[in-house]
C-alpha positions as semicolon CSV with decimal commas, in nm:
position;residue;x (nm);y (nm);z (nm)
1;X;-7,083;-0,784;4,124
2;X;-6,955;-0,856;3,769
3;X;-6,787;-0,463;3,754
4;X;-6,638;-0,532;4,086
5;X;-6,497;-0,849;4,024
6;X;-6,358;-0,737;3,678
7;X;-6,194;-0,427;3,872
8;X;-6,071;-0,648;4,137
9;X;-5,899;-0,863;3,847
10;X;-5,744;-0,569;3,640
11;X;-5,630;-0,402;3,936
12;X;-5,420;-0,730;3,980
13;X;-5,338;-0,792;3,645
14;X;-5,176;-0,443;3,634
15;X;-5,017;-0,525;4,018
16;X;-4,833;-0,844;3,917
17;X;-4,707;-0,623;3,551
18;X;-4,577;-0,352;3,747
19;X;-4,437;-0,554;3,979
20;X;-4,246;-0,839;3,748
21;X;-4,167;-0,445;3,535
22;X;-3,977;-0,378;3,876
23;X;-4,150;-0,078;3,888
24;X;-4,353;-0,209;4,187
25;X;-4,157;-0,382;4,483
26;X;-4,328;-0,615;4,708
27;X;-4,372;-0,414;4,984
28;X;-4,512;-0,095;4,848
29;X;-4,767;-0,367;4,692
30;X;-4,849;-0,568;5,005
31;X;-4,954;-0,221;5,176
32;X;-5,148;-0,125;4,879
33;X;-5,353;-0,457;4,901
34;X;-5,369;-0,428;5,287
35;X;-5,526;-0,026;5,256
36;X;-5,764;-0,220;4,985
37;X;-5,843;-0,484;5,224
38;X;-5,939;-0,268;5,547
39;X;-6,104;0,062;5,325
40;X;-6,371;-0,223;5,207
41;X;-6,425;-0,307;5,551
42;X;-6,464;0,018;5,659
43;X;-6,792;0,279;5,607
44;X;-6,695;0,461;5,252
45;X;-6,713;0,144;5,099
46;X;-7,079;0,198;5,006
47;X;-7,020;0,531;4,907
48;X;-6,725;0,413;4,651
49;X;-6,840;0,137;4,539
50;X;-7,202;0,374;4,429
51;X;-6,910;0,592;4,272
52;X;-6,759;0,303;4,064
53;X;-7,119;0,203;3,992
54;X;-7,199;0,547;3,877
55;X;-6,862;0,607;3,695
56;X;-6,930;0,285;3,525
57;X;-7,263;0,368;3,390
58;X;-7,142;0,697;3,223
59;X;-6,864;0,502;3,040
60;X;-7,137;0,313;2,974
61;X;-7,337;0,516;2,804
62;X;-7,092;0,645;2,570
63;X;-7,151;0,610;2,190
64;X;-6,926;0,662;1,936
């Protein structure tokens, strides 16, 4: 829940930059939220959110 809701708020952070950047019109944006909307409504969602989950445990894990 917490690595989905941080996602959820970077991926709109970096919406509302490019968009203000004009490098992002409104449109192009609105379908981009609307194919966000309806894929997590649909039956991959389990299968990326495991992917997220995964990818985010091998950042994770990452020492430097």
């Amino acid at each position: 829940m917490a690595i989905s809701l941080s996602v959820v708020l970077l991926l709109a952070i970096i919406m509302v930059v490019l968009m203000r950047g004009g490098s992002l019109k409104a449109g192009p944006a609105l379908v981009a939220v609307l194919f966000g909307f309806f894929l997590a409504s649909t039956g991959i969602a389990p299968s990326i959110n495991r992917f997220l989950d995964s990818l985010a445990e091998s950042i994770n894990q990452i020492t430097f």
